[in-house]
C-alpha positions as CSV (number, residue, x, y, z in Angstrom):
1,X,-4.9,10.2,9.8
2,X,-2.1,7.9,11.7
3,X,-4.8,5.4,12.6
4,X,-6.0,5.3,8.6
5,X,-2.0,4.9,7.7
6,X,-1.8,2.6,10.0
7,X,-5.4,0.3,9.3
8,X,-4.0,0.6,5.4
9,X,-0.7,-0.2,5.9
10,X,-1.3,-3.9,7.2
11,X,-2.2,-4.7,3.9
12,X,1.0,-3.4,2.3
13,X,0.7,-4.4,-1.6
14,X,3.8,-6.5,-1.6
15,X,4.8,-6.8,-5.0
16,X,6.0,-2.4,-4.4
17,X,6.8,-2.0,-0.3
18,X,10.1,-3.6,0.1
19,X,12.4,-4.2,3.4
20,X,13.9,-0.8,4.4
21,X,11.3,1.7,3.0
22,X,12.2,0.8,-0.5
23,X,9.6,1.0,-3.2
24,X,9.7,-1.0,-6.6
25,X,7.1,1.3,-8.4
26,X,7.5,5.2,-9.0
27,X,5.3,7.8,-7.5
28,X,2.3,8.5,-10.1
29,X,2.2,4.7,-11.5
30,X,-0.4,2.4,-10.8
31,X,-0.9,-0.5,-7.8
32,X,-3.8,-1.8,-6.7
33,X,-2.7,-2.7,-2.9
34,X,-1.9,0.0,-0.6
35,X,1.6,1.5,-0.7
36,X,2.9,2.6,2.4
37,X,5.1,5.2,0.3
38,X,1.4,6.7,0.2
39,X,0.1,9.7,3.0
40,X,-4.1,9.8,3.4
41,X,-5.3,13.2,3.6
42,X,-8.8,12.7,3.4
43,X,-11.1,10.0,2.7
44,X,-15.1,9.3,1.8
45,X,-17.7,7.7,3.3
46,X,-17.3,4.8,0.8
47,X,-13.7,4.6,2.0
48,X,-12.1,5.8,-0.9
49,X,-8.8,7.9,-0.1
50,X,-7.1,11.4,-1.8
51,X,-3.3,10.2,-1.1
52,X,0.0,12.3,-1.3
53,X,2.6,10.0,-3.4
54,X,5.8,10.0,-1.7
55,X,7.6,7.4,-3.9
56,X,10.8,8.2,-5.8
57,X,10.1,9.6,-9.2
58,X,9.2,12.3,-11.1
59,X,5.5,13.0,-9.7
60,X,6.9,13.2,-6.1
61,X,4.5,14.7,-4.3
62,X,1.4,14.3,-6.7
63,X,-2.3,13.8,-5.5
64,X,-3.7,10.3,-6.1
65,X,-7.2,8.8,-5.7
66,X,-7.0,5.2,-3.7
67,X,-9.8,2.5,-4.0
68,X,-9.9,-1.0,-2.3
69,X,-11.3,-2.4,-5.0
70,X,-9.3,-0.5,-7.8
71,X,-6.0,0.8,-6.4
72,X,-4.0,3.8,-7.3
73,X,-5.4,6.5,-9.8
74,X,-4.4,9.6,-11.3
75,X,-5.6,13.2,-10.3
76,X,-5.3,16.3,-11.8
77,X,-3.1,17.7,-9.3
78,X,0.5,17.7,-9.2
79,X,0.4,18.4,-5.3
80,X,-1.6,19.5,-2.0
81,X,-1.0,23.4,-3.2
82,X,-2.7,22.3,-6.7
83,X,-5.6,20.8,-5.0
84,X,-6.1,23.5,-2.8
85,X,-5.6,26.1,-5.2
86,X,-8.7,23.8,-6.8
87,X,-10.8,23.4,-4.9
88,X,-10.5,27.2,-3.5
89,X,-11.1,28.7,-7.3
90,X,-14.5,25.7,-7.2
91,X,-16.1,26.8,-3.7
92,X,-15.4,30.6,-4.9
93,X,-17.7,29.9,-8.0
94,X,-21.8,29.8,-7.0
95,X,-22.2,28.1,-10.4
96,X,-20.1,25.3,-9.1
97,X,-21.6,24.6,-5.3
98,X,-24.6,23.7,-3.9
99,X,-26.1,23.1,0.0
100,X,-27.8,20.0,-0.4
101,X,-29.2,17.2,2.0
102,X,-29.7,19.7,5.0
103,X,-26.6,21.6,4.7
104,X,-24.0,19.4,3.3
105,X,-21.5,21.5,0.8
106,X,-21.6,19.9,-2.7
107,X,-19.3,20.8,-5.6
108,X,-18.3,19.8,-9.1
């Protein structure tokens, strides 16, 4: 995960990561670039990221979805305990999961 913060953070979105860890946009809200205020803890094959938002703000802590191509949207979850708690109660119910391709776990 440091090497993804890392790759990610070189492109910075500039117009929210200031000098001095500052942020100009609150943790929930939209960007398109990368915001280093922004953990990855898990990422696709397409590349596309499940962030925790560290910004300032009043969704501290909330679960976002990151694309290149799109940036910064919402999820359900208010945090990692929500998400897990979520995806727990999914992989508990056999009407929700599937093995598929040879073995790979698949879940709506």
């Amino acid at each position: 995960m440091r090497e993804r913060f890392a790759s990610l953070s070189r492109f910075a979105d500039q117009s929210c990561c200031g000098a001095g860890g500052t942020h100009a946009t609150a943790a929930g809200e939209r960007l398109i670039g990368f915001c280093t205020a922004t953990i990855p803890i898990c990422w696709d094959l397409a590349g596309d990221v499940l962030v925790v938002d560290l910004r300032d703000g009043a969704r501290h802590g909330c679960v976002m979805s990151w694309w290149a191509e799109d940036g910064y949207c919402e999820t359900a979850w208010g945090g990692t305990a929500a998400m897990l708690a979520d995806t727990a109660d999914r992989l508990d119910d056999p009407t929700r999961t599937a093995i598929v391709d040879g073995g790979t776990l698949q879940w709506t």
